[in-house]
TORSE-707288 format. One line per field, with one value per residue (C-alpha): residue number from 1; residue in one letter; x, y negated, z negated. Coordinates in steps of 0.5 Angstrom, whole numbers. Each point is the difference from the previous one (the first is absolute). Example, Ala and Ser with C-alpha at 12.3 -4.5 7.8 and 13.67 -1.06 7.14 Angstrom:
num: (1, 2)
residu: (A, S)
X: (25, 2)
Y: (9, -7)
Z: (-16, 2)
This chain:
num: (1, 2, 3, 4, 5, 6, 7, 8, 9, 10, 11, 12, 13, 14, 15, 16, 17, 18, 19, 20, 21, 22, 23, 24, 25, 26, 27, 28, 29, 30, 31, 32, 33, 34, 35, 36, 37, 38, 39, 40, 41, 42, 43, 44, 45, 46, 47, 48, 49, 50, 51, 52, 53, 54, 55, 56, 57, 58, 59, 60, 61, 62, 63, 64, 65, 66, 67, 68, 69, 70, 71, 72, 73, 74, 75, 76, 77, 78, 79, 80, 81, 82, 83, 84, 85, 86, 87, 88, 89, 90, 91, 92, 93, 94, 95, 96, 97, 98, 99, 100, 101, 102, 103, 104, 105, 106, 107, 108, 109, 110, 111, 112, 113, 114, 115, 116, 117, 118, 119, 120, 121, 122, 123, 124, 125, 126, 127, 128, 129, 130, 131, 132, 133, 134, 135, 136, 137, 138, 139, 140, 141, 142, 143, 144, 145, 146, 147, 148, 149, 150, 151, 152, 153, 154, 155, 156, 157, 158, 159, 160, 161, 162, 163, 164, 165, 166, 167, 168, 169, 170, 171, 172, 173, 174, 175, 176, 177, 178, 179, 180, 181, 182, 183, 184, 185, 186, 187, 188, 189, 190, 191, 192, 193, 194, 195, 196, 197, 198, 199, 200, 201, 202, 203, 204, 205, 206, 207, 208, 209, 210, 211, 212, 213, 214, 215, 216, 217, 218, 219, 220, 221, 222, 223, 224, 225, 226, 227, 228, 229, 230, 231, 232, 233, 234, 235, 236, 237, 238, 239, 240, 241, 242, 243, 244, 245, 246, 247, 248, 249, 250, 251, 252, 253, 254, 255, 256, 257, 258, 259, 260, 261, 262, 263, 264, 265, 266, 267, 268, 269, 270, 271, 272, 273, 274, 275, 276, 277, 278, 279, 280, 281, 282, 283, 284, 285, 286, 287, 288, 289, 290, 291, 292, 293, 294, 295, 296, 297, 298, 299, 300, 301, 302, 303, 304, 305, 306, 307, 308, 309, 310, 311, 312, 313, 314, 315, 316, 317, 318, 319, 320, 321, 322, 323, 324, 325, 326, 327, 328, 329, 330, 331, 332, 333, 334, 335, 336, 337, 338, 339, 340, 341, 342, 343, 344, 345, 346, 347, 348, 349, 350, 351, 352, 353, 354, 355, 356, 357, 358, 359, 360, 361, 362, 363, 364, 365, 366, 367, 368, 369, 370, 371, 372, 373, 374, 375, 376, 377, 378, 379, 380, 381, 382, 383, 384, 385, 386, 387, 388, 389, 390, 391, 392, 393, 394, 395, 396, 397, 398, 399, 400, 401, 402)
residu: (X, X, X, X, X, X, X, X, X, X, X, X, X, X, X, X, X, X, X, X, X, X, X, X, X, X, X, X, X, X, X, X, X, X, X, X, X, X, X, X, X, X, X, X, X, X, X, X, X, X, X, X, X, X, X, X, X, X, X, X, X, X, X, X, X, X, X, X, X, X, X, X, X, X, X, X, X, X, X, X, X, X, X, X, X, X, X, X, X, X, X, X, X, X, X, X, X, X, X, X, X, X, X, X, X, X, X, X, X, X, X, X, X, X, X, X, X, X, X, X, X, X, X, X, X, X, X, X, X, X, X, X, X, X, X, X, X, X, X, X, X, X, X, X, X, X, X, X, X, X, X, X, X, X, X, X, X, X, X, X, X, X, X, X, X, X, X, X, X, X, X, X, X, X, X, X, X, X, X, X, X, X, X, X, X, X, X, X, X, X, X, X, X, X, X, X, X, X, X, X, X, X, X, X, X, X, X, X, X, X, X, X, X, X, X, X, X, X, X, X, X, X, X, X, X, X, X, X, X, X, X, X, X, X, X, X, X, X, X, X, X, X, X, X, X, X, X, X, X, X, X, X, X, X, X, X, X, X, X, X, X, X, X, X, X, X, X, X, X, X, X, X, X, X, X, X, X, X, X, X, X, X, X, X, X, X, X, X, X, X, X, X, X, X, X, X, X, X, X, X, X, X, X, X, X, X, X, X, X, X, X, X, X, X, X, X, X, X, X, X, X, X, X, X, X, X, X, X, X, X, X, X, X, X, X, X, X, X, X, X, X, X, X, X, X, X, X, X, X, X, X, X, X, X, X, X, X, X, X, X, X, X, X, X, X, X, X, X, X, X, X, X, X, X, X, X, X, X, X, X, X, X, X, X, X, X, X, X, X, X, X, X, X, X, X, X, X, X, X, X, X, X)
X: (-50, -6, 0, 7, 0, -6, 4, 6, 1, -3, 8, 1, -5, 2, 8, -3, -3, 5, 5, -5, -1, 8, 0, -5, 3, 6, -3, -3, 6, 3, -5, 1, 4, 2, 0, 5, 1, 8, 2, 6, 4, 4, -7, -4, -5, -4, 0, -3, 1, -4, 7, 3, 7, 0, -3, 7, 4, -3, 1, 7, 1, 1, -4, -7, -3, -7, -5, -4, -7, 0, -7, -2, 0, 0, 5, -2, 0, -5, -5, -8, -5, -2, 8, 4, 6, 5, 6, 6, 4, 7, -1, 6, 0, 4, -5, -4, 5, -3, 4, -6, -5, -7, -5, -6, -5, -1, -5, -1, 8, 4, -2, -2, 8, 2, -2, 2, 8, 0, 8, 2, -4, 3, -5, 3, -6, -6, 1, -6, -7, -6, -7, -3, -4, -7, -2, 6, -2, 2, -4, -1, 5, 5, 6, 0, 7, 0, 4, 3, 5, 5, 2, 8, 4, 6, 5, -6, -3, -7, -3, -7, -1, -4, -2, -5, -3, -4, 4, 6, -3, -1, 6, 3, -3, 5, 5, -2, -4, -7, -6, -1, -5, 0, 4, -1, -4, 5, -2, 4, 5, 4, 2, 6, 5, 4, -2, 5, 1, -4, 5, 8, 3, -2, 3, -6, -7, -6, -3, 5, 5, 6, 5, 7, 7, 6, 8, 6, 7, 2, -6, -3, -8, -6, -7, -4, -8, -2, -7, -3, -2, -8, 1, 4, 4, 4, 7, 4, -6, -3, -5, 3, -2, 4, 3, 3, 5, 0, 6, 0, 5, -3, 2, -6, 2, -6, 1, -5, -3, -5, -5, -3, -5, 7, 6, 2, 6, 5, 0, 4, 1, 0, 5, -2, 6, 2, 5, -5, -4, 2, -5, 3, -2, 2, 1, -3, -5, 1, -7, -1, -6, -5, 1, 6, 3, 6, 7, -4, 5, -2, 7, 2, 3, -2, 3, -2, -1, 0, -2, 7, 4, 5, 3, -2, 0, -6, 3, -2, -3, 1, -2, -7, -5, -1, -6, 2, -6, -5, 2, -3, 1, -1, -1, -5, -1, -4, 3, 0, 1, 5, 2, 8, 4, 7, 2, 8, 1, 7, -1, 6, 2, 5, 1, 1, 4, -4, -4, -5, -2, -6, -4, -6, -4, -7, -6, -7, -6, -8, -3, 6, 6, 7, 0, 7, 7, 7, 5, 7, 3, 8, 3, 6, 4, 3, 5, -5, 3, -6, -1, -6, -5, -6, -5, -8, -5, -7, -7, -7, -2, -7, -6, -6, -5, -4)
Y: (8, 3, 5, 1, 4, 3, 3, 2, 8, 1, 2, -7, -4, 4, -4, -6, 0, 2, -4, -6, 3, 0, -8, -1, 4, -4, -6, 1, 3, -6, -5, 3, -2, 3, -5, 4, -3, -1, -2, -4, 2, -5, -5, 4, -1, 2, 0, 2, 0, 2, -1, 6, -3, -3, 7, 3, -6, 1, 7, -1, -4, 3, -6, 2, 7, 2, 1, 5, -6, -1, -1, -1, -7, -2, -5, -7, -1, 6, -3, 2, -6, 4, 0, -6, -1, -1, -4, 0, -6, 1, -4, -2, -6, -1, -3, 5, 6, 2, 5, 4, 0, -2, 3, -4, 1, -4, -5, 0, -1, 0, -7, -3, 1, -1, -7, -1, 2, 0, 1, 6, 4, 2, 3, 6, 3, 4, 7, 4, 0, 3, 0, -3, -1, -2, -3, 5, 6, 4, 3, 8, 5, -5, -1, -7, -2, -5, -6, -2, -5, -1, -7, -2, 2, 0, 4, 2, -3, -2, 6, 3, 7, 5, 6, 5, 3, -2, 4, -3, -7, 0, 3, -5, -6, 4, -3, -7, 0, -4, 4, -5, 3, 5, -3, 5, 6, 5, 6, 5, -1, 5, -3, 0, 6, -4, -4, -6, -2, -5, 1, -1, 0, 6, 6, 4, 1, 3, 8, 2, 6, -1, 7, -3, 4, -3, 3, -4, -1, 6, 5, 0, -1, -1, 0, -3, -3, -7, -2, -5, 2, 1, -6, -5, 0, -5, -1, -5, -4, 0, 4, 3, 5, 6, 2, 8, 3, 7, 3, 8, 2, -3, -7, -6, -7, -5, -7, -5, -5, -6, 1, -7, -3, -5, 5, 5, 0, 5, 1, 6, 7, 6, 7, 6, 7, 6, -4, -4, -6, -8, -6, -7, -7, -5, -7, -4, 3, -1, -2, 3, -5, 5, -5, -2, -5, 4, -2, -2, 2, 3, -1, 5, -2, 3, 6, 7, 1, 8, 4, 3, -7, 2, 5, -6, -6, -3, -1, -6, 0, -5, -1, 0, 2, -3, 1, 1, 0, 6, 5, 6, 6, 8, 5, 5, 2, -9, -6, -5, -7, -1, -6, 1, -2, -1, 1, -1, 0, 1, 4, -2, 5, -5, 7, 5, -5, 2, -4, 3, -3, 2, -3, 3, -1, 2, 0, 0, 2, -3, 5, 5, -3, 2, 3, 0, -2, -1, -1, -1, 1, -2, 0, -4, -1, -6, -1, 1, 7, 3, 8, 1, -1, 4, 0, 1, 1, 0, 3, 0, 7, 0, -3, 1, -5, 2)
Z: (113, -3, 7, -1, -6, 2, 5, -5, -1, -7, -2, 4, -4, -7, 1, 2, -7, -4, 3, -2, -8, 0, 2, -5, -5, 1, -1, -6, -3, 2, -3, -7, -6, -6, -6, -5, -8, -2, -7, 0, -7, -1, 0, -3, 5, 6, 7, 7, 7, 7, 4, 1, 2, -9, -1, 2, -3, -6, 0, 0, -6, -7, -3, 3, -1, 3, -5, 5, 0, 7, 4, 8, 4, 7, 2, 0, 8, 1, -6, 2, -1, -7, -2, -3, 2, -7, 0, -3, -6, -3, -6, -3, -6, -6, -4, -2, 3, 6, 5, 3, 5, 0, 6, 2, 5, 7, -1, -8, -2, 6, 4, -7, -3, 8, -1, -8, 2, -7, -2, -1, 5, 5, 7, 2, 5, 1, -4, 2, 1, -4, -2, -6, -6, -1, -5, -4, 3, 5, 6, -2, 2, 0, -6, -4, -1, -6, -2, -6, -3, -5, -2, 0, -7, -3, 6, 4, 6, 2, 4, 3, -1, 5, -2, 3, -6, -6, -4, 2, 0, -6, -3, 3, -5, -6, 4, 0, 6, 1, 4, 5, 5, 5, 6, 6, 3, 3, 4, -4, -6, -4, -7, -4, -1, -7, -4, -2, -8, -4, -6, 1, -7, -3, 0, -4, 1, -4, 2, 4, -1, 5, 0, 2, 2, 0, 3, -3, 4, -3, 2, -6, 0, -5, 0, -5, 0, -1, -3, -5, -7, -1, -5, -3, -6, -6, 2, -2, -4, 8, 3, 5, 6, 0, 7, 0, 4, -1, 2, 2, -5, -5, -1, 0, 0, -2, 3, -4, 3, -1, 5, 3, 5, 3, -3, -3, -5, -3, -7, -1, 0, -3, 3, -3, 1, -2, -4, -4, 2, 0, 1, 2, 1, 5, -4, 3, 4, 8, 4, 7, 3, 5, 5, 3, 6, 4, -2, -7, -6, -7, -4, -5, -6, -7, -5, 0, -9, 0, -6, -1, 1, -5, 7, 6, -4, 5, 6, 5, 6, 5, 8, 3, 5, 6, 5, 7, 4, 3, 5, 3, -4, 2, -6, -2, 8, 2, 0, -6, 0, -6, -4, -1, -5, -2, -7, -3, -8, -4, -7, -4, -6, -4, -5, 5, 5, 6, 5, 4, 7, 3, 7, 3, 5, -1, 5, -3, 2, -3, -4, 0, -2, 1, 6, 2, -3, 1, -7, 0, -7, -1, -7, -2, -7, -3, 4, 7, 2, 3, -4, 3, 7, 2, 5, -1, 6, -3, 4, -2, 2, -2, -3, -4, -2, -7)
């Protein structure tokens, strides 16, 4: 053989090389897996895969958003002596609530569930392959990949999280998860491009100006700016933190509110205009938990005591505010991961004969707030005759942090 390719033409000898390149370029290739991370919205959980075929389903379903974490692999069947094999459990349970995946690797955990046959736990192969720590450490030029764990609660599963970066491993504990250990060591990797909420239940978050901008079905269009006040104030004998909306043509409502560790509740509020000023107070309060499970409803039933009640004469409110679940949400040129929420609520006006029925639908994002909303508004008289309807969309156009 070694005779033969001496007598090949220097051209000859040039191709035969290539064509060689080529064959192992492509084998290579081939060997090679990308693990890319989705969050399953519905669950408030995460998940990755190495299988390109799921990857291409995944991409399909509105419930799974890639977070743009994804890290390199080789597939199990082409593993060196220096990589360990992963496998793959779909775990689903009752008690705790488990509808996750858990990942092992081959010797440590695969053959040691294999033989429990724990229930629950069903096998479903080898996802990739890739080398691993010692001692927690990662061989130099290499990127860890870390594992955390979020124990089952009320509406949401059991679920690991890999993440690629410190920073993102550690924001990750505000969300309940718990630093297990770094689990594998990829050749490359990229980190998250969106962060998903830790918080759903509030609408308002501190040092945060957000500029909003809305268009109504008759054309018209506002703008006003949100922020909250530098300090708290008395309301109502409470301590409240003071909300505004500071409107272009001059208006600013101020929502007050009693800003705690697990809720946050509407006091009030206060609207001053051209026209003059009104302060109102809802009766009872209505206290809106941080955390909330999706389909969890806060039911509305209370009074709005306004200053001039002679003219209103307090109004009741009823509905509630439901949490719908998260979804991926484009504003602001990038994409967050949004909680949103559904809220109706009647306001009848016994002295004015009137009843206004408002439903929204509002998308919420950790650290900014309102993002984006829809509101339908019909008015009725006594007898049910609709008098009024008007349709509101509303955008955040830009946000500063102070």
């Amino acid at each position: 053989m070694f005779a033969k390719l001496v007598q090949m033409t220097p051209v000859a000898f040039r191709i035969l090389v290539t064509v060689a390149l080529a064959g192992s370029i492509n084998v290579a290739l081939a060997q090679t897996v990308t693990v890319v991370e989705y969050y399953n919205a519905a669950l408030d959980a995460y998940f990755i895969t190495g299988r390109d075929a799921e990857q291409t389903l995944l991409d399909a379903q509105p419930t799974f958003t890639r977070t743009g974490m994804s890290f390199r692999a080789v597939a199990a069947s082409a593993a060196s002596p220096n990589d360990a094999r992963v496998c793959r459990f779909y775990v689903n349970i009752a008690t705790p609530f488990a509808n996750s995946h858990f990942y092992g690797r081959e010797k440590t955990d695969c053959d040691m569930l294999l033989a429990l046959a724990l229930p629950g736990f069903n096998w479903e192969g080898y996802d990739f392959a890739i080398a691993q720590p010692i001692a927690g450490q990662c061989p130099s030029g290499s990127t860890p990949i870390y594992r955390s764990f979020r124990a089952a609660t009320v509406g949401k599963t059991a679920n690991h999280r890999y993440t690629s970066s410190q920073n993102t491993f550690s924001s990750s504990a505000l969300a309940g998860f718990v630093g297990e250990e770094v689990a594998f060591c990829a050749a490359s990797a990229t980190d998250i491009s969106f962060t998903a909420p830790t918080q759903c239940g509030t609408e308002y978050f501190p040092n945060v100006r957000a500029r909003y901008r809305s268009v109504d079905s008759d054309g018209l269009t506002d703008n006003w700016v949100t922020y909250y006040g530098s300090t708290k104030v008395m309301f109502g004998g409470r301590l409240v933190q003071p909300v505004f909306e500071q409107y272009d043509f001059g208006d600013v409502k101020t929502t007050m509110i009693e800003d705690a560790v697990d809720s946050w509740t509407e006091v009030g509020f206060n609207l001053q205009s051209e026209s003059g000023s009104s302060q109102g107070y809802f009766l009872p309060p209505t206290v809106i938990p941080r955390h909330m499970a999706p389909g969890q409803i806060v039911y509305i039933n209370r009074y709005a005591s306004y200053e001039s009640a002679a003219t209103l004469d307090s109004p009741r409110q009823t509905g509630g505010v439901i949490f719908l679940g998260q979804e991926p949400v484009s504003v602001l040129g990038r994409t967050y991961m949004a909680c949103r929420f559904s809220t109706q609520l009647a306001t009848q006006y016994p002295s004015l004969g009137l009843t206004m029925d408002r439903q929204t639908t509002t998308w919420v994002v950790q650290g900014i707030g309102i993002v984006k909303a829809s509101v339908h508004e019909a008015t009725y008289d006594d007898f049910g005759t609709g008098i009024g309807y008007t349709t509101t969309d509303v955008t955040v156009v830009d946000v500063q942090s102070f």
